[in-house]
PLY file of the C-alpha trace (Angstrom):
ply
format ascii 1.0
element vertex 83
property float x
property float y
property float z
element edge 82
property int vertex1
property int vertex2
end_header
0.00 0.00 0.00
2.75 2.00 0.74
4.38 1.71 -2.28
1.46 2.60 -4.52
0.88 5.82 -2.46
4.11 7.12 -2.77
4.17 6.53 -6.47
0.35 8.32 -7.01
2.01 11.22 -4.80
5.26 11.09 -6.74
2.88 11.21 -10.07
0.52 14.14 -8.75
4.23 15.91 -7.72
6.24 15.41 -10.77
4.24 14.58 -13.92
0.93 16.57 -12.67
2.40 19.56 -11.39
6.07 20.29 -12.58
5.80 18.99 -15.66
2.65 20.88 -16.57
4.82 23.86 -16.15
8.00 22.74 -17.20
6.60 22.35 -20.63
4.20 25.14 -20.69
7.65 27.16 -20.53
9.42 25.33 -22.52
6.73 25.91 -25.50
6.27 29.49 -24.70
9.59 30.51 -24.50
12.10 27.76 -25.37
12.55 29.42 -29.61
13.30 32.99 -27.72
15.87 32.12 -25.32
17.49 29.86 -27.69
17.75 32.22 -30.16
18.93 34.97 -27.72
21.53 32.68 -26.86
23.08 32.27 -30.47
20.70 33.87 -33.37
21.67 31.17 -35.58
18.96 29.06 -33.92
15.90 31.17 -35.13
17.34 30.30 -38.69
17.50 26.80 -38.00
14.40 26.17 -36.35
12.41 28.20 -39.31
13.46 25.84 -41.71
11.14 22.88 -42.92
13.09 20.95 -40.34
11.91 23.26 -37.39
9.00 21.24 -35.73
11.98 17.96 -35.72
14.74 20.27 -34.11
12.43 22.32 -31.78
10.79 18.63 -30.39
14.62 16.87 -30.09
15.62 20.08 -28.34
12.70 19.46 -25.39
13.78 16.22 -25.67
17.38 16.67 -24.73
17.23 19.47 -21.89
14.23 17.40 -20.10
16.63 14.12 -20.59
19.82 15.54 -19.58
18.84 18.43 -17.28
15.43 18.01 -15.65
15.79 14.33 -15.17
18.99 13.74 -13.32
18.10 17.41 -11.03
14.54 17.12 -10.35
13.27 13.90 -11.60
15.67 11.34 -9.70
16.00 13.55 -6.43
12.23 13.96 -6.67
11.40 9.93 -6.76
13.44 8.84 -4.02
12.96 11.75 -1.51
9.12 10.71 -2.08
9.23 7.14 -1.99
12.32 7.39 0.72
10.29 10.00 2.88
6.95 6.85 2.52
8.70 3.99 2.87
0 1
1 2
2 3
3 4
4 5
5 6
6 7
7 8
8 9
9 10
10 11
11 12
12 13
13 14
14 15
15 16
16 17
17 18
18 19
19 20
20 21
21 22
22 23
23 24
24 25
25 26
26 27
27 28
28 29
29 30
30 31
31 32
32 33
33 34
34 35
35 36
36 37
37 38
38 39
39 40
40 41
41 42
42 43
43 44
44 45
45 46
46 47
47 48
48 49
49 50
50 51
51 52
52 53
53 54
54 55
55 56
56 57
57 58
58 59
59 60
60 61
61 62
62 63
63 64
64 65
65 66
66 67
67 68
68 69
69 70
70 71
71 72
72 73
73 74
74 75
75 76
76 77
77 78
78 79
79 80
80 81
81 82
C-alpha cells in the first residue's frame, strides 16, 4: 500500500504539477531564449526541419537536465520520505 501511495504522490508531484509547467515554458519561450543565446537558432528552427529540431531540443534538456536534477532527487525523496 505503501508503495502505490508514494508513487500516485510522486505522479501528482512530478508529472501533474512540474511537468505541466515545465513544458508550458518550454513551449512558450524555449525558440526565444534559444535564439537569444546564439541567433543562428531562429534560422534553423524556421526551416522545414523546425517542428523535428524544436521537439529533439525538449527532448534533450528534459533528458539531460530536468531528469537527473529534479526527476531522480524527486522519486526517491518521495518514496524514501513513505517507505
Amino acid at each position: 500500500i505503501m508503495k502505490g501511495a508514494s508513487m500516485i504522490i510522486f505522479s501528482v508531484l512530478y508529472a501533474g504539477i512540474f511537468q505541466h509547467y515545465w513544458f508550458d515554458w518550454l513551449n512558450n519561450n524555449l525558440v526565444e531564449t534559444a535564439s537569444a543565446v546564439h541567433p543562428s537558432v531562429a534560422v534553423l528552427l524556421a526551416k522545414s526541419y523546425g517542428p523535428n529540431l524544436l521537439a529533439a531540443s525538449k527532448l534533450f534538456l528534459n533528458q539531460v537536465f530536468i531528469v537527473p536534477a529534479v526527476y531522480m532527487p524527486l522519486f526517491f525523496a518521495v518514496t524514501g520520505a513513505l517507505a
